[in-house]
N, C-alpha and C positions, 0 to 999 in steps of 0.2 A: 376176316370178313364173317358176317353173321347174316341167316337166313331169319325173317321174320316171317309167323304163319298169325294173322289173324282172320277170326269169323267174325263177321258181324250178324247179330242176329235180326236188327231191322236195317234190312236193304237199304231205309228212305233216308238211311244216314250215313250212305258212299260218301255222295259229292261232298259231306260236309268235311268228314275223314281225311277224303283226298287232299282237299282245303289245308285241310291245317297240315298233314303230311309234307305239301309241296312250301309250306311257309318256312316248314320247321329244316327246309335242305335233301325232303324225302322225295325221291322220285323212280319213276320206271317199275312201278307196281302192277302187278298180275293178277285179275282180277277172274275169279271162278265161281260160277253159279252153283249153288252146294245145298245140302240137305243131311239130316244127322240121322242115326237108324233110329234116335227118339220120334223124330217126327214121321218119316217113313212108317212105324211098324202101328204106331197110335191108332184106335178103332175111328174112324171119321164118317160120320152119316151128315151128308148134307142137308140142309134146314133152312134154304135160303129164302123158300117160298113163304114159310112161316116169320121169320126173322124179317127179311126182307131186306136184307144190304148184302150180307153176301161177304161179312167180314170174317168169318169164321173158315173161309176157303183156305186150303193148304197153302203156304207161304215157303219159301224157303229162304237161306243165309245166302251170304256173297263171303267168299273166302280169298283173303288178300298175301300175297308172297311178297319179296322185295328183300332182295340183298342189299346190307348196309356196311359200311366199313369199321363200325368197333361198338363197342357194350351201350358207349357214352349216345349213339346215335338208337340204339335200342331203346334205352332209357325215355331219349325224345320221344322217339314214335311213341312209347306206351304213354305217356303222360299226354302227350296229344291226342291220343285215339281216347283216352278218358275222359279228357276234356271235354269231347263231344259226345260219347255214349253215356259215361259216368262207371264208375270202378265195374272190372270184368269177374270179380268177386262179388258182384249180385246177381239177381237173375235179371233173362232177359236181355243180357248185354251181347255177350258172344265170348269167345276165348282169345289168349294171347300167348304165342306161346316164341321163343327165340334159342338160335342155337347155333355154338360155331361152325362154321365148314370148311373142309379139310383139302378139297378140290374144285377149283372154280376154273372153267375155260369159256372164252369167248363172250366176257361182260364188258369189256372194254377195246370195242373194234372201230378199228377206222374206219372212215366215212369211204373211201372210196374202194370202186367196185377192182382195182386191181393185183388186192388180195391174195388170188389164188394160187 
């Protein structure tokens, strides 16, 4: 099993990601509202009254988990997730990063509550 950690750096391209995530067999993704210390520590003087849209507002990423079962399924995801952002070796896209794990308990539980 392998943990996949991607950032996405424009938020408006979740659902698309997801999209294709859930075509390509990927699912049960964890989705975290996230921020880098790039952006965090950056000088920011708002200007919106001058500008007047207000685009310049602080934004942050969405950062996505999701355990997958081998390399082959890593592979998808990153080619999918490129597909819709375009290579994570530009800027502006986000990162991708994947890695095996060594201890997994409690990913595949039964449906009923008498478990315990």
């Amino acid at each position: 099993m392998y943990i996949i950690f991607c950032v996405l750096d424009d938020p408006n391209q979740l659902d698309k990601v997801l999209s294709a995530w859930k075509s390509g067999g990927i699912e049960g993704v964890t989705i975290l509202e996230s921020t880098g210390m790039h952006r965090r520590q950056k000088e920011y003087i708002p200007m919106r009254y001058i500008l007047g849209g207000g685009e310049d507002e602080e934004r942050g990423n969405l950062t996505l988990f999701v355990i997958v079962k081998d390399p082959e399924t890593v592979s998808r995801a990153l080619e999918l997730a490129e597909a819709v952002i375009g290579n994570f070796d530009h800027s502006n896209t986000g990162i991708f990063a994947a890695w095996p794990l060594e201890v997994i308990k409690g990913l595949d539980k039964p449906n009923a509550k008498s478990d315990k």
